[in-house]
C-alpha positions in Angstrom: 112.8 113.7 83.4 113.2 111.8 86.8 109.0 111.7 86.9 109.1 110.1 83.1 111.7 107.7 84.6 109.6 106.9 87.7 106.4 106.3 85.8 108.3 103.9 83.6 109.8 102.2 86.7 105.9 101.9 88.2 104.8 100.4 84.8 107.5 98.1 84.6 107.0 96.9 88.8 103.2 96.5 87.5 104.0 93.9 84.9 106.1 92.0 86.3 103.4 92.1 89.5 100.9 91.0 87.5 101.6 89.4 84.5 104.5 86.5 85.1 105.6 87.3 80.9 107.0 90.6 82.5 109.3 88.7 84.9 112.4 89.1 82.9 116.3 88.9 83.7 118.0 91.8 82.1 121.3 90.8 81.1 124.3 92.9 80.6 127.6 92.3 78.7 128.1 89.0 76.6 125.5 87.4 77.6 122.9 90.1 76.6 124.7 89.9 73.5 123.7 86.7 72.9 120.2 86.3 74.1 119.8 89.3 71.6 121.3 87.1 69.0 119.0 84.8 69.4 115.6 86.8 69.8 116.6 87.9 66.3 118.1 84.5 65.4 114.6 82.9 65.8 112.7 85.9 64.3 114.3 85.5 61.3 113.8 81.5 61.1 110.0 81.9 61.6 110.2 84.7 59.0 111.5 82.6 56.5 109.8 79.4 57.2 106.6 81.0 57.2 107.0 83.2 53.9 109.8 80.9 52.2 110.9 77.6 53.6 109.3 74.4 53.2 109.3 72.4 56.4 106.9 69.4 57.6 104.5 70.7 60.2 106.3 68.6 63.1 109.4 69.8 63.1 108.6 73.5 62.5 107.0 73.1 65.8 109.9 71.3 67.1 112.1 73.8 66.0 109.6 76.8 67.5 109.5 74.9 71.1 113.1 74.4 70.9 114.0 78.3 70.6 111.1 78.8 72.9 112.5 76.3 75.7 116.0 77.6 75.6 114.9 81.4 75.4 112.6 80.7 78.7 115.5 79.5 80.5 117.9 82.0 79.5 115.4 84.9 80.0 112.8 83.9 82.8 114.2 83.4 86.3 113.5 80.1 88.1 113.2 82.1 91.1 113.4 85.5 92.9 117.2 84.6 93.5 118.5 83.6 90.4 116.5 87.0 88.6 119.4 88.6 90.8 122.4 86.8 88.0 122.5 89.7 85.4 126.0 88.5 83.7 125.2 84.9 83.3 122.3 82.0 83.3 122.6 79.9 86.6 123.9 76.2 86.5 120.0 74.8 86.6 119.2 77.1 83.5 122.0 75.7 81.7 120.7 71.9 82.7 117.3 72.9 81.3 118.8 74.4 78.2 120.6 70.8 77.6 118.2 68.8 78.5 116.0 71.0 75.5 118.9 70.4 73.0 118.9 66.6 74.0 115.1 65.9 73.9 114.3 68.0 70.9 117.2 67.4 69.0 116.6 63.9 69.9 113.0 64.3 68.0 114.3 66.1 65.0 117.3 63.6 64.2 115.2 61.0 64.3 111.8 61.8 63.5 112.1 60.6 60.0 113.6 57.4 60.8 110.8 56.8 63.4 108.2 57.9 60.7 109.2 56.2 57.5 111.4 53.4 59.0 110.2 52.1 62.0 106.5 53.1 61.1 105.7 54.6 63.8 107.3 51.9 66.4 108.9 53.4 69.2 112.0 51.9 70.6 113.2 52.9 74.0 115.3 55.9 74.2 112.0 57.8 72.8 110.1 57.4 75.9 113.0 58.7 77.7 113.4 61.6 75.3 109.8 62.4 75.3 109.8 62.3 79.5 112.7 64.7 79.3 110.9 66.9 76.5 107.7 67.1 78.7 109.7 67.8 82.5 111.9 71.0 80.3 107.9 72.2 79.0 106.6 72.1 82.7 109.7 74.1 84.6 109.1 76.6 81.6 105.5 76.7 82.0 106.5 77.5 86.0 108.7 80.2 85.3 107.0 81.9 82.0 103.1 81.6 82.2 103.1 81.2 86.1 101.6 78.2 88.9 98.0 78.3 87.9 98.6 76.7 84.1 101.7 74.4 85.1 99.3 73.1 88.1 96.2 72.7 85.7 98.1 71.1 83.3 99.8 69.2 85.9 96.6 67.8 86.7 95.6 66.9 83.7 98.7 65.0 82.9 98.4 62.9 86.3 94.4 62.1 85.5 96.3 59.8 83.0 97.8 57.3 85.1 95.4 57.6 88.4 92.2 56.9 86.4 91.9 53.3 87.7 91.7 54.7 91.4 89.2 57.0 90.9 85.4 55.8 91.7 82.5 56.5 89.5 81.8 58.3 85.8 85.1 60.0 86.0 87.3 57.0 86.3 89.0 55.4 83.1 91.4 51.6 82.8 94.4 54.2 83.2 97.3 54.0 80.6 101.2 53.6 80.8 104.1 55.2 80.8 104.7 54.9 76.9 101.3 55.2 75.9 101.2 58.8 77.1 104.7 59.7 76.9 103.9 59.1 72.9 100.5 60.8 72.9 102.0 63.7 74.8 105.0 64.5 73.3 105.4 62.1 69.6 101.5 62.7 68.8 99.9 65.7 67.0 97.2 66.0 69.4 99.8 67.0 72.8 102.8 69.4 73.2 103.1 69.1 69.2 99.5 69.8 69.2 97.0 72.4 67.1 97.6 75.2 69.5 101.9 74.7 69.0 101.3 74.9 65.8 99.1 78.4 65.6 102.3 79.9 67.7 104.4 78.5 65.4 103.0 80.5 62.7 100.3 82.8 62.8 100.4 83.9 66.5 105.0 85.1 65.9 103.8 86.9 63.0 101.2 88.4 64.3 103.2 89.1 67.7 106.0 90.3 65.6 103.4 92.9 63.2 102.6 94.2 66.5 105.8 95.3 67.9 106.9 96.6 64.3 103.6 99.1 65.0 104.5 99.9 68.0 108.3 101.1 67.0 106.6 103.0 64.1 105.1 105.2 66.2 101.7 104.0 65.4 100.7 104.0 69.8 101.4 107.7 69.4 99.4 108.4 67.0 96.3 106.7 68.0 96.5 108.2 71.7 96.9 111.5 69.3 94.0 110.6 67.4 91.6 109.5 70.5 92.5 112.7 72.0 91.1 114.7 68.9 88.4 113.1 69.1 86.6 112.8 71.9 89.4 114.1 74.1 87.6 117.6 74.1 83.9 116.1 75.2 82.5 115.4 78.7 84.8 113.0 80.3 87.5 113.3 77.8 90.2 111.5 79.6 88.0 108.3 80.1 86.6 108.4 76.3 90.4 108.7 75.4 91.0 105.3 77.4 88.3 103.4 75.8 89.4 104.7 72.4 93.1 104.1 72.7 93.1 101.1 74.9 90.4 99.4 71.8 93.0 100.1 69.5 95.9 98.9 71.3 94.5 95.7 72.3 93.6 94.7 69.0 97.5 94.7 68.2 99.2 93.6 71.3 96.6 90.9 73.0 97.5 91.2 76.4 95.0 92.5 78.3 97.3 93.6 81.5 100.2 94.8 79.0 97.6 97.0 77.6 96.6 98.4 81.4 99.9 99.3 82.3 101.3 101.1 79.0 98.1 102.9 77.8 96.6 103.4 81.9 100.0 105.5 82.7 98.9 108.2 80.4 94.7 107.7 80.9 94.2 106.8 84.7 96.0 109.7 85.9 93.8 112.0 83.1 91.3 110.7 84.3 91.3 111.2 88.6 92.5 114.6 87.5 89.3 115.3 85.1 87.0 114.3 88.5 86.7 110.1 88.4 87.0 108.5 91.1 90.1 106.4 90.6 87.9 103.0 91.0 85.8 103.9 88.4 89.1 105.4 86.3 91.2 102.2 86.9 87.7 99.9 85.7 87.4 101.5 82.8 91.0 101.1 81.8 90.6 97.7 82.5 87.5 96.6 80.8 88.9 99.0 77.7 92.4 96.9 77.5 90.5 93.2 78.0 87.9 94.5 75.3 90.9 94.5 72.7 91.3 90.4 72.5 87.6 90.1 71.2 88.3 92.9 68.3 89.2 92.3 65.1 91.2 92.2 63.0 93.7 90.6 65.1 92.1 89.7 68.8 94.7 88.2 70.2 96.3 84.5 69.9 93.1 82.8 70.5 91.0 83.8 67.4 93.6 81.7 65.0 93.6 78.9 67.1 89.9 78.6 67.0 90.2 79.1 63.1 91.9 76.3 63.2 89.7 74.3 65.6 87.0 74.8 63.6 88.4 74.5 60.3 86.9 77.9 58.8 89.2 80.7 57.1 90.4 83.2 59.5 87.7 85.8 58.0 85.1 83.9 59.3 86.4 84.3 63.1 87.4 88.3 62.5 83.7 89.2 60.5 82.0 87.2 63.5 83.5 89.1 65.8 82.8 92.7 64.6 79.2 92.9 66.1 80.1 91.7 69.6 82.9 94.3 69.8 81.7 97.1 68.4 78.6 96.6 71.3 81.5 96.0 74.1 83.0 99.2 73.1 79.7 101.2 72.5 78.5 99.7 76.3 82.1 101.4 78.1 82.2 104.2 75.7 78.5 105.6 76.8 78.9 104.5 80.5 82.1 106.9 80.6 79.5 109.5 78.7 76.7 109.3 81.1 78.9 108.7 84.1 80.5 112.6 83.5 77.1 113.7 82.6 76.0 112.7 86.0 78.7 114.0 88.0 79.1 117.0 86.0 82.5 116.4 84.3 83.7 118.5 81.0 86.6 117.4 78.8 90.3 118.6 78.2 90.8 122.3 77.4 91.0 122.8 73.8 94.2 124.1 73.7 96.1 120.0 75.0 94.0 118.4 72.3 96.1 117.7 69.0 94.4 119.1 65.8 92.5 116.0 63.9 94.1 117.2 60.6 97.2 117.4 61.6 97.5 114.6 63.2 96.5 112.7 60.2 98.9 114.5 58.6 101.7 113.7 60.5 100.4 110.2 61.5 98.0 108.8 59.0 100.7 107.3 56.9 100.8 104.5 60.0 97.3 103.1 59.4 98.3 101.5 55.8 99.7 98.4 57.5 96.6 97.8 59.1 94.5 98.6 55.5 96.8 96.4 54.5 96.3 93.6 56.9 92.6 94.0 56.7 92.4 93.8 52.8 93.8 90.8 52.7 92.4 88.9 55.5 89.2 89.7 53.7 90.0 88.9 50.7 90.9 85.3 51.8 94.9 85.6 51.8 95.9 83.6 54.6 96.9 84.9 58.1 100.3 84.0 57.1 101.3 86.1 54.2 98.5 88.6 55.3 100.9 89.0 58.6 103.8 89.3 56.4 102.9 91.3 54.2 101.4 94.0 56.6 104.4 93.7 58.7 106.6 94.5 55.3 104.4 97.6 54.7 104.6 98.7 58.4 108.2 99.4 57.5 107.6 101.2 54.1 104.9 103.2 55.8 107.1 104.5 58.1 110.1 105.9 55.5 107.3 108.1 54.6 108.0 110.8 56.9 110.9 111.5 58.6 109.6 111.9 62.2 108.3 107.9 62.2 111.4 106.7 59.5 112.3 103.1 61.0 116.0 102.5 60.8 118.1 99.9 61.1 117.7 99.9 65.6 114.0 100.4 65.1 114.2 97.0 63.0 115.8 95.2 64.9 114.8 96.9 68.8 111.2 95.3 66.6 112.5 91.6 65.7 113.8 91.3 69.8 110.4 92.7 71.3 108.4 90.7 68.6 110.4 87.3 69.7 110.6 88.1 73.2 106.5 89.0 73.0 105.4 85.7 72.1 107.6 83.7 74.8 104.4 83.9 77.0 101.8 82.7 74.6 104.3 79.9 72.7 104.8 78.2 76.1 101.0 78.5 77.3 100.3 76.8 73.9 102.8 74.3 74.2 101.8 73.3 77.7 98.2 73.2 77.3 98.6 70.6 74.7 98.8 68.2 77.7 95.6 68.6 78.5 94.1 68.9 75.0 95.9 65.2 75.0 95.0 64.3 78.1 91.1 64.7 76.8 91.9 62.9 73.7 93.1 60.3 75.8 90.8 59.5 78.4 87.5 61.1 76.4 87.7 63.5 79.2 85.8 65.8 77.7 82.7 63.3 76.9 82.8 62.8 80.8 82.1 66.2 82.0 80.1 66.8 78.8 77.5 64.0 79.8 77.8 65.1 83.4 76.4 68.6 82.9 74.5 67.4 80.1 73.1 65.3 83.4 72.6 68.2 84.8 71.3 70.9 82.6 69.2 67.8 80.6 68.0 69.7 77.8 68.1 73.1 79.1 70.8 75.4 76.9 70.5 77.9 79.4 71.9 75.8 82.2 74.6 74.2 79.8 75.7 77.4 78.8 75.9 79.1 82.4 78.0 75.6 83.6 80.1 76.6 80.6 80.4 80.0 81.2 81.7 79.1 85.1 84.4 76.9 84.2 85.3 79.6 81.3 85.6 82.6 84.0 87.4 80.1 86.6 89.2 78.3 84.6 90.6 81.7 83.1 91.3 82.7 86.4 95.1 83.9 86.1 95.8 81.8 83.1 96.3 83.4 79.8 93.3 83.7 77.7 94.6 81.8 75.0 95.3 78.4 77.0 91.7 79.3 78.9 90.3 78.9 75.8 91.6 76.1 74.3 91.0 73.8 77.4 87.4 75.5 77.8 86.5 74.9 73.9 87.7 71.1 74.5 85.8 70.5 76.9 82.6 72.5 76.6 82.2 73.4 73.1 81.2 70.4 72.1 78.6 70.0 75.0 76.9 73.2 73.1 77.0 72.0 69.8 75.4 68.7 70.7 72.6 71.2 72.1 72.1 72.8 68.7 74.1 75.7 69.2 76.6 76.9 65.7 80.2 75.6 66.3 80.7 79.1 65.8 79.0 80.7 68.4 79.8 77.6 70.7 83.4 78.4 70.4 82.5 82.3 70.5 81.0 81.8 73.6 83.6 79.6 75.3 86.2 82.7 73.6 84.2 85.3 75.4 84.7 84.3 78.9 87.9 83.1 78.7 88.5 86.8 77.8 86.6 88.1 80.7 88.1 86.6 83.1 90.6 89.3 83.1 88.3 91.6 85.0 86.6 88.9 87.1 87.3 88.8 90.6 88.7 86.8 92.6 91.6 86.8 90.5 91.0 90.0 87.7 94.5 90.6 86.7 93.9 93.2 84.2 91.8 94.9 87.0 94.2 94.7 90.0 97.4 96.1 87.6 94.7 99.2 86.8 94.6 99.4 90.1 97.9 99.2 91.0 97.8 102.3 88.5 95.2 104.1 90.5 96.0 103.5 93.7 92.2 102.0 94.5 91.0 99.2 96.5 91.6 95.6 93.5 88.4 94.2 95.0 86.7 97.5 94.5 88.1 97.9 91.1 87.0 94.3 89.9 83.7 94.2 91.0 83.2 97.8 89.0 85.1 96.2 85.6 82.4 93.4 85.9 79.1 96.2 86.1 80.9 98.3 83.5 81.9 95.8 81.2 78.1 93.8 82.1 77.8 94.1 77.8 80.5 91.7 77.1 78.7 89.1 79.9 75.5 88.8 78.4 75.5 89.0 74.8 77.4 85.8 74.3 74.0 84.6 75.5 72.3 86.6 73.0 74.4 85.3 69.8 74.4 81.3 71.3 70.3 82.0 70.6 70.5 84.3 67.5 73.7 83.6 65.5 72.7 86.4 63.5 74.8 89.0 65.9 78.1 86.9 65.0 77.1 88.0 61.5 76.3 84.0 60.9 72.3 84.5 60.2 69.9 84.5 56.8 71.8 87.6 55.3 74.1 90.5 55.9 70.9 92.8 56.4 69.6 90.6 59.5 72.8 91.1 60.7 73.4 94.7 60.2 69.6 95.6 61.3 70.6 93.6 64.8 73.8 95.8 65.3 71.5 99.0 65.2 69.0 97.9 67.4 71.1 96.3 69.6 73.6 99.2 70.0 70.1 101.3 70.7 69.9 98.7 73.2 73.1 98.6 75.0 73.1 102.6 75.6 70.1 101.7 77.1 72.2 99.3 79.4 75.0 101.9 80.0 72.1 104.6 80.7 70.5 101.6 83.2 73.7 101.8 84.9 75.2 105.1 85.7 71.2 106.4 86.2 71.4 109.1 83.5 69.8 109.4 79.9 68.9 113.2 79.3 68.9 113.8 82.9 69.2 112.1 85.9 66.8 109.0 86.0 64.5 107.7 88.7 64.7 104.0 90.1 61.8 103.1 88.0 63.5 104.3 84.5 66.1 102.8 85.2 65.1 99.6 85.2 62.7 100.2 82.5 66.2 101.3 80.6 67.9 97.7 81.8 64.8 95.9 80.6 64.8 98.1 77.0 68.3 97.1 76.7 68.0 93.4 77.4 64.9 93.3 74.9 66.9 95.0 72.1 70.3 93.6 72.1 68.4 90.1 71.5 67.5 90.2 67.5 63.7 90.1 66.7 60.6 92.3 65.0 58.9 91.6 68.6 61.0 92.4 71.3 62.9 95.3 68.8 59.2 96.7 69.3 58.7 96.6 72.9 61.9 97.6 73.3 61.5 100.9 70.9 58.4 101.8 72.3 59.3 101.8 76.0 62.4 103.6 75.3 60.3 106.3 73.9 58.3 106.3 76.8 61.2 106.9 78.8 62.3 109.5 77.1 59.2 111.4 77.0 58.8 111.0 80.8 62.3 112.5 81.6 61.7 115.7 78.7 58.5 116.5 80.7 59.9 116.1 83.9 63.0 118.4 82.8 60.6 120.9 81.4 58.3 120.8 84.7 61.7 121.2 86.5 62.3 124.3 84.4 59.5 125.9 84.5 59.5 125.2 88.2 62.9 127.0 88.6 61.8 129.7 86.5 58.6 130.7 87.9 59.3 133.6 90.9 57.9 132.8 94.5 55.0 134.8 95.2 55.5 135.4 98.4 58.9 137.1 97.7 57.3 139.0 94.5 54.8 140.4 97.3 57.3 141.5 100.0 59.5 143.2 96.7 56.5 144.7 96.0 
């Protein structure tokens, strides 16, 4: 029991390390009470608005900042000190909570009279209210989503009013107080912004569906299913991780929340199987930051492009099937050939859970999720989709007793599901400053035509430049707000190339993503290994080689649309996931030096090659890329054979002296 308690303690020390959403105050007494009261308050309020209530799209976002605001204070600590107060918010939180009340109650008492009225004439008290509105977003930003955001954002918001005193192309006239006090905060295009509005409604739900899985059971089951399956093969332990960690991620988005609750059980599994715990703790890590490109949910940032691009949420999930399924292939068949090589075997059959039974006892759990899917493809929108799966995560559980939700599970579900999407609800409501702030100045045509002065016509360039501010921009940020300033500014750069706004924004989604695992600041990596007890550099420089699928082939599709399944037909598209799956084993083989046997320098970069050629769709380079991976394969049968009948054949010299 102490160890179980211990291991929780280390997760919990690991979040909070790494992931500023974790740094909670835990209240006891009355004043839990009532921050409980209000996680379920608000859970219920987005329920009903979303499935019920009729409500004009400004104010249901006021009304979502609001409970986000005062919940930030109350819950997030503005400093190490005052995460010490357990019985009571300090004086400062209770200034920040008024000053939300004021502001936003300000906006949603007068909002109509300022729309219909005055016609959109401020007088002004809104300035003042829409200063105060902004300050309360930035000291939440601080405390919930961390300094890199808050300072980016910070920035962004200052570039307003200093663009006179900047020289050259990236100087503007500059604009006043009220003109981006009203952009910022009474505008649709800042804080009230697209991204405020996807938290508002799809991202809670979807948040909320997530931790009504969870308290089902259904993490139990899948780490019971991943066992059964491949739990039992070479490497077990590490297949487990990809498996599990895949699954997970889809529900929960967070790439380091991921690390730490599903690399307690696998990292450990795995040193103990014979990895070496940088290899165990980078496989973890590029498993969990795999999760935010897989459907059907991938995290906040697929409905916010949905929404940027105007398509139905479909569209975003069936693109991103190919690219994930080769990201998972890629770790799944490094872990393979990595045990191969080392000489690693799998769990003893007597740990792993029975498949049948395990269905039997669990199976019930994956009708939400047929649920969800169904109607996502079917064209139901994201918002009764969300509801309706989250409904039937509770019916599903009443079917057996061992995963029955009662009325605690419900509402220990409505608490973690509004608690959960704190983090992402502030990170979308801040980055609307500097989705304004490009709006604004035409920020974004700036850098645009600067690259574009750099790259000239070359997409290749272009696309690497975008991919660099992607990864650095991503750099400790949530993935979400990564990808909303990176498709503002450098999506449209690609289109204007020729690229799909698809894959544009695809790309741009990609490497956001990524940056999890990308040193110098890989926070899914360094909270793996935090869990390992490895070397972070170490560990982030080996999540970037294993997880080298998930770099390139947003490349591939930015070229050939056809893997996002976006071609001339379903066929193209399904003939490209073969061959290109042929092609990234060939890239995992490349890397860990070991197809049938061990491989030699020179097959190895024949493999690399094969794989490059393959993943990228075509009759030609399918061809040359078939035909040298037969070639490798025939070298290494005839070199095992020679090698056995080498071994087999008795010395002479010894048969002699026997004789």
């Amino acid at each position: 029991m102490s160890q179980l308690i211990n291991q929780s303690h280390n997760e919990e020390e690991l979040l909070k390390k790494y992931d500023s959403e974790f740094r909670t105050r835990d209240y006891i007494g009355v004043t839990a009470k009532v921050v409980t009261g209000i996680l379920i308050i608000w859970s219920i309020f987005q329920l009903y608005t979303s499935s019920f209530g009729i409500l004009e799209a400004i104010k249901m976002r006021a009304w979502h900042l609001g409970f986000l605001l005062i919940l930030s204070f109350l819950i997030y600590p503005a400093s190490k000190k005052s995460s010490a107060s357990r019985r009571m918010p300090t004086i400062w939180d209770m200034v920040c909570i008024l000053l939300t009340i004021i502001s936003i109650g300000y906006l949603l008492l007068t909002y109509d009279t300022f729309a219909r009225e005055r016609f959109g004439i401020h007088v002004e008290m809104d300035y003042y209210m829409a200063a105060i509105g902004i300050l309360v977003a930035f000291e939440a930003s601080r405390r919930v989503v961390g300094n890199a955001l808050t300072i980016i954002c910070a920035g962004f918001l200052t570039y307003n009013f200093v663009g006179p005193y900047i020289p050259g192309a990236m100087g503007h006239v500059g604009f006043s107080f009220e003109r981006v006090t009203d952009i910022m905060f009474w505008g649709s295009q800042g804080i009230f912004g697209i991204a405020l509005g996807v938290s508002a409604t799809y991202i809670f739900l979807f948040v909320l569906f997530g931790a009504f899985l969870k308290n089902s059971g259904f993490t139990d089951f899948i780490n019971d299913v991943a066992l059964s399956i491949a739990g039992w093969t070479a490497g077990g332990p590490a297949k487990v991780a990809v498996i599990g960690s895949g699954f997970m991620g889809m529900v929960n988005g967070s790439a380091v929340a991921n690390v730490v609750t599903t690399g307690a059980v696998t990292i450990p599994l795995m040193k103990k199987t014979g990895y070496k715990p940088t290899f165990a703790a980078a496989v973890e890590a590029v498993a969990s930051t795999g999760g935010q490109f897989a459907p059907p949910i991938m995290g906040a940032a697929g409905f916010i492009m949905a929404e940027f691009l105007g398509v139905p949420y479909r569209t975003i999930m069936l693109a991103a099937i190919i690219p994930a399924l080769l990201y998972y292939v890629t770790i799944f068949m490094v872990v393979h050939f990595e045990a191969k090589r080392i000489g690693l075997t799998g769990i003893s059959k007597e740990n792993i859970p029975q498949m049948m039974k395990v269905l039997k006892e669990g199976g019930h759990l994956l009708i939400p999720l047929v649920v969800l899917i169904a109607l996502l493809s079917t064209g139901v929108t994201p918002l009764y989709a969300a509801v309706f799966a989250l409904v039937s995560t509770v019916m599903a559980s009443w079917l057996r007793k061992s995963t029955r939700m009662g009325l605690k599970s419900i509402v220990d579900s409505l608490v973690e599901g509004s608690k959960g999407a704190i983090a992402v609800g502030i990170a979308c409501a801040i980055v609307g400053i500097v989705v304004g702030t490009i709006s604004l100045t035409s920020l974004g045509l700036t850098l645009g035509n600067n690259i574009l002065a750099i790259a000239g016509d070359n997409l290749f360039l272009a696309a690497f430049l975008t991919m660099l501010i992607s990864i650095v921009l991503g750099m400790g940020i949530p993935a979400t707000a990564a990808y909303i300033i990176v498709a503002t500014i450098s999506a449209p750069l690609l289109v204007k190339l020729g690229v799909p706004p698809l894959a544009a924004h695809m790309f741009a989604f990609f490497y956001a993503g990524l940056s999890n695992i990308t040193p110098p600041v890989a926070l899914a990596a360094y909270a793996a290994a935090g869990l390992a007890n490895a070397s972070p550099n170490k560990v982030g420089l080996e999540a970037v080689r294993i997880g080298l699928t998930g770099f390139i082939l947003p490349f591939f599709f930015l070229y050939n649309p056809v893997l996002l399944f976006n071609g001339d037909s379903v066929g193209s598209s399904l003939i490209a996931l073969v061959t290109a799956t042929i092609g990234v084993v060939c890239i995992a083989a490349g890397l860990q030096g070991w197809l049938i046997t061990k491989t030699t320098l020179v097959q190895r970069i024949i493999l690399l090659a094969t794989g490059f050629l393959m993943v990228d769709p075509g009759l030609i380079t399918d061809t040359i890329g078939l035909i040298s991976l037969a070639l490798v394969v025939i070298w290494q049968k005839v070199s095992a054979a020679a090698a056995l009948k080498e071994n087999a054949s008795p010395d002479v010299s010894e048969t002699t002296s026997n004789i």
